[in-house]
C-alpha positions as CSV (number, residue, x, y, z in Angstrom):
1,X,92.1,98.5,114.7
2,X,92.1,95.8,117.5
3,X,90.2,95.6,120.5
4,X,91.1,92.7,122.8
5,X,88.5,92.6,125.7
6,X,89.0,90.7,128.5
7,X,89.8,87.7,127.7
8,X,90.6,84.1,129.0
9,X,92.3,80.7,128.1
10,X,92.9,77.8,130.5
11,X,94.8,74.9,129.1
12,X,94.1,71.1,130.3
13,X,91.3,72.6,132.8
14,X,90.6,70.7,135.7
15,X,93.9,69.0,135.2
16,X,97.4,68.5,137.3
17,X,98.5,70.2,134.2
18,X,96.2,73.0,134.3
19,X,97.4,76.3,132.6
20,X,95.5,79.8,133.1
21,X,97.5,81.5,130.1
22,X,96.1,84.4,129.4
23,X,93.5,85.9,132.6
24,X,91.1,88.3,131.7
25,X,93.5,90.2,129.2
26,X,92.5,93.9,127.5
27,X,94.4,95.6,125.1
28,X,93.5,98.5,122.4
29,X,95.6,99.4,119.7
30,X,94.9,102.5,117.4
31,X,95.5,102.0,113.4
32,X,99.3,102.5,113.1
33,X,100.5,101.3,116.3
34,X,103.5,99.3,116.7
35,X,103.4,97.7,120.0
36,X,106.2,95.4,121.5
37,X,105.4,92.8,123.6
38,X,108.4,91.4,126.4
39,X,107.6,88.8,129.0
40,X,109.4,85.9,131.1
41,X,108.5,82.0,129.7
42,X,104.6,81.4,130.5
43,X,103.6,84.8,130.4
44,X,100.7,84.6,127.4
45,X,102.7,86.2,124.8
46,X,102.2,83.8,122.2
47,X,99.0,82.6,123.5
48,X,98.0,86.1,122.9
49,X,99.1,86.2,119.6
50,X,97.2,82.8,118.6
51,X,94.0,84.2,120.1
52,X,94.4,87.0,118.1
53,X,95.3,85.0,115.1
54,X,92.3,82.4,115.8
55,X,94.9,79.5,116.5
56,X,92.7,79.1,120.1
57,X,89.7,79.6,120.2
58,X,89.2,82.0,123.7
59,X,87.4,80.9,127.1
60,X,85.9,84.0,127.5
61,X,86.3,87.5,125.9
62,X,85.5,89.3,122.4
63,X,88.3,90.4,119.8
64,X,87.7,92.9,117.3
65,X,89.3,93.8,114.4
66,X,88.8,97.0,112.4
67,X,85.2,96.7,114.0
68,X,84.4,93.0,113.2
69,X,84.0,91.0,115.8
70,X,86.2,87.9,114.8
71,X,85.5,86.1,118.4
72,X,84.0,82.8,116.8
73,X,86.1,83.2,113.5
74,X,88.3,80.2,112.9
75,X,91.9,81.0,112.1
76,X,91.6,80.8,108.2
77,X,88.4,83.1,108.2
78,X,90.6,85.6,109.9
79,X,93.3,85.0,107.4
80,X,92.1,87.5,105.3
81,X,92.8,90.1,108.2
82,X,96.1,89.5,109.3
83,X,100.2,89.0,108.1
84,X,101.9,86.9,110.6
85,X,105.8,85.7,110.7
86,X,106.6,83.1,112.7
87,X,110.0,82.6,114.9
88,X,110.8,79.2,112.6
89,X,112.4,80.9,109.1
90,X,111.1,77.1,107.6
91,X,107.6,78.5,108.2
92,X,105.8,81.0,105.9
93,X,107.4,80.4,102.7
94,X,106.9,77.2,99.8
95,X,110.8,75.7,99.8
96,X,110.5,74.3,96.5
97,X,109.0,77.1,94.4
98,X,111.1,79.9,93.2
99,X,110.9,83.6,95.1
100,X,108.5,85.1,92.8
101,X,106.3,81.9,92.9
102,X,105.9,82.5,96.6
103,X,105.6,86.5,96.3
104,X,102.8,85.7,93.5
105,X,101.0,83.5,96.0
106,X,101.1,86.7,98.6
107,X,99.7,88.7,95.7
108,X,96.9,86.8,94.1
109,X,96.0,86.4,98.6
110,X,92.0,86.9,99.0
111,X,91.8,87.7,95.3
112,X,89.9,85.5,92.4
113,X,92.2,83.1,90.1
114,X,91.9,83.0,86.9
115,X,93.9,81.2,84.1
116,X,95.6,83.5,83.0
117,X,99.9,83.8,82.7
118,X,101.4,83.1,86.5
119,X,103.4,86.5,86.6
120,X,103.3,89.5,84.4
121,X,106.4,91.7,83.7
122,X,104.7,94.3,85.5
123,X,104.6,92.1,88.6
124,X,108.0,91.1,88.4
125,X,109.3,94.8,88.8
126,X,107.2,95.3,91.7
127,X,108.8,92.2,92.8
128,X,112.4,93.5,92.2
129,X,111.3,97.1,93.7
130,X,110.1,95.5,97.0
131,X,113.0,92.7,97.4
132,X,115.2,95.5,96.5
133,X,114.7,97.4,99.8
134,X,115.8,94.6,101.7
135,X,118.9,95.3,100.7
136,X,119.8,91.3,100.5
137,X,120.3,91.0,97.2
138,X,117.4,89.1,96.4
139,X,116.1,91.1,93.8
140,X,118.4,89.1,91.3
141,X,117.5,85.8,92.2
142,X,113.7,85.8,91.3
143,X,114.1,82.2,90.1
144,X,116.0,80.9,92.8
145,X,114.3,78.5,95.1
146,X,113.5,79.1,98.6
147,X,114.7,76.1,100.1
148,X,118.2,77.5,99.3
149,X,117.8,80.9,101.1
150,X,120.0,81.2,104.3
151,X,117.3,81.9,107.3
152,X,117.7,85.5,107.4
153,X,116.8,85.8,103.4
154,X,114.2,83.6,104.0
155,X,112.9,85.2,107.0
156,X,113.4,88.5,105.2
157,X,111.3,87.1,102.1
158,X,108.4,86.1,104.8
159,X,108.3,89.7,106.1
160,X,107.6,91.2,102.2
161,X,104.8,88.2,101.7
162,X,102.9,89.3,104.8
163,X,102.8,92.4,104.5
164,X,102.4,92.5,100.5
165,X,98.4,92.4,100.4
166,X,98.6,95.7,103.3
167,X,97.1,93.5,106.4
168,X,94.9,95.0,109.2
169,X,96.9,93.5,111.6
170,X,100.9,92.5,111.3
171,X,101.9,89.6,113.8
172,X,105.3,89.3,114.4
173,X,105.8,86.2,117.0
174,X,110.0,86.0,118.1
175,X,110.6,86.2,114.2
176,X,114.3,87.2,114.9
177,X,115.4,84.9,117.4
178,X,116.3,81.9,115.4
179,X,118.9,84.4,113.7
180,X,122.4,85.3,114.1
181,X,122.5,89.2,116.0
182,X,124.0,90.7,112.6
183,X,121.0,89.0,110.1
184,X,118.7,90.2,113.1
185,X,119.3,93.8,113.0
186,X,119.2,92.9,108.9
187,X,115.6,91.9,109.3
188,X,114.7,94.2,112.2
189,X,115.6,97.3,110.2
190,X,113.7,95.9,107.4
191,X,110.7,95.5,109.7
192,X,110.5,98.7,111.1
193,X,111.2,100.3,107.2
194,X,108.0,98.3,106.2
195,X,105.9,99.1,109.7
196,X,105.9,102.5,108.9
197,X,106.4,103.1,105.5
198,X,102.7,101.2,105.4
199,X,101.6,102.5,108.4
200,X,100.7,98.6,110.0
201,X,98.8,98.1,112.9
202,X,102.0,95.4,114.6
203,X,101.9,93.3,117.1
204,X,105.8,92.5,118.0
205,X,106.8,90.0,120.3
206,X,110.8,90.1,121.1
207,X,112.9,88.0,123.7
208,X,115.4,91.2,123.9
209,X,115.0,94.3,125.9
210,X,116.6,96.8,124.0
211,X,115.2,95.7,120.8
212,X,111.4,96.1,122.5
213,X,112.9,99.8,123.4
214,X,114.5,100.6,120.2
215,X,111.2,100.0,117.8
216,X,107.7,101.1,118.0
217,X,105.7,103.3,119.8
218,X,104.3,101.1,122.8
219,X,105.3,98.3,124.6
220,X,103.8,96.3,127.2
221,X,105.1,93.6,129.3
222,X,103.2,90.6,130.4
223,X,103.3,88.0,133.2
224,X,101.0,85.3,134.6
225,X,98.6,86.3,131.3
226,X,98.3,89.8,132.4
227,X,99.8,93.4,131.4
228,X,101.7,94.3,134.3
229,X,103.1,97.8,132.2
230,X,102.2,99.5,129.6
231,X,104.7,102.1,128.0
232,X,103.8,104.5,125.0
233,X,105.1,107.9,123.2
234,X,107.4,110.0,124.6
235,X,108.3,107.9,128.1
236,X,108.9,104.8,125.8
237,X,110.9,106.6,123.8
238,X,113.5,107.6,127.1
239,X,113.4,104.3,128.3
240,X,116.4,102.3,129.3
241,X,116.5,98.2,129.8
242,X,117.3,99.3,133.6
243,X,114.5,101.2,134.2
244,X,112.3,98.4,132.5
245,X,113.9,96.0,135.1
246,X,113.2,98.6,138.0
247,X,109.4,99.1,137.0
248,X,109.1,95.6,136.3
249,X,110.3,94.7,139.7
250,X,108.4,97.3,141.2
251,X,105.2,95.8,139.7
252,X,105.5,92.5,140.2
253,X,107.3,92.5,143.9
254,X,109.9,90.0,142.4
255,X,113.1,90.3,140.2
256,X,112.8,89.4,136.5
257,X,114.8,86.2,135.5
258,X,114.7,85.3,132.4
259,X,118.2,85.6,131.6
260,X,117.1,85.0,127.3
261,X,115.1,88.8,127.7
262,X,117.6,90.5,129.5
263,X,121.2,89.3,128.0
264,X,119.5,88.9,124.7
């Protein structure tokens, strides 16, 4: 479902602020795949994200998705490709229109408008199914506007619009961080109940150890715009933040110290 072939970016090259953020990367994920993605600050993990999303354009390098080679695509001709949730709960959603106005935008993504009636009946049940699984009680306040969601709803609401046309490719950049640890495992759960009960090709990037553990089947870690380790199946599933920090260390020759990843 996505093929990331060795690929490079260099920010202000030939500068004193000169950046190599991601250095001849490769990655593969099969359709269904939930991957993880841990790092220390400056590793490439969002840079990889917003390569794959068409935010920066690559130095060097091919990415495919579902076959297509998007390489050259700008970010909104690979719109149509991926869902993506940012870290910011303010980004993502239209804080002045109402919930379904926003989950009717999602819908109608990719497909011809017409002048016909916004939303149907029909659509607001699916509505009310879908926000119902949240389990936020947002299934009652279809008319409420977003701009008065707490960040969890909101960030919750996000999740259900990217993923409601069924995406090749799910993004998920930090998109629990900005919440409290309770909303987090809120929106987390919800996550992983949508990952699979779609079967998305995800791309999860997480500050905390245990939660790049606890979800999906593969997780890799980055530094200096590389994959240093590369975890799937059943030794994922037996893995402990300890022995992440072990391997890690082993790998790279030096302890890991980002203090956010490990205590998070």
């Amino acid at each position: 479902m996505l093929e990331v072939k060795n690929i490079y970016k260099t920010f202000n090259p030939g500068t004193v602020n000169e950046k190599v953020a991601l250095n001849g990367l490769s990655l593969t994920l099969e359709e269904g795949d939930f991957l993880t993605v841990i790092g220390g600050n400056g590793a490439g993990k969002s840079t990889l994200l917003n390569a794959v999303a068409g935010v920066w354009q690559v130095d060097a390098g091919q990415i495919i998705i579902d076959g297509e080679d998007v390489t050259k695509l700008p970010d909104y001709k690979r719109a149509k490709y991926l869902g993506r949730v940012f870290q910011d709960p303010m980004t993502g959603t239209a804080a002045t229109m109402e919930i379904e106005e926003n989950l009717a935008l999602a819908n109608r993504r990719g497909k011809a408008r017409t002048l016909r009636r916004g939303i149907k009946e029909e659509e607001r049940a699916l509505y009310r199914e879908k926000l119902a699984k949240l389990g936020l009680g947002l299934e009652e306040r279809l008319t409420s506007k977003v701009g008065l969601l707490s960040g969890g709803q909101r960030q919750a609401l996000t999740l259900l619009m990217a993923t409601l046309q069924k995406p090749k490719i799910l993004l998920l950049d930090e998109h629990t961080a900005a919440l409290d640890p309770k909303t987090a495992v809120k929106v987390l759960t919800a996550t992983n109940d949508i990952v699979t009960e779609n079967n998305l090709t995800t791309v999860m990037i997480t500050h905390n150890m245990k939660d790049a553990i606890t979800y999906g089947n593969r997780l890799i870690m980055m530094m200096d715009g590389q994959i240093i380790l590369d975890i799937r199946g059943e030794e994922k599933k037996k893995l402990t933040v300890e022995d992440l920090l072990h391997r890690f260390e082993a790998v790279s020759g030096e302890e890991f110290a980002n203090d956010k990843v490990i205590l998070g």
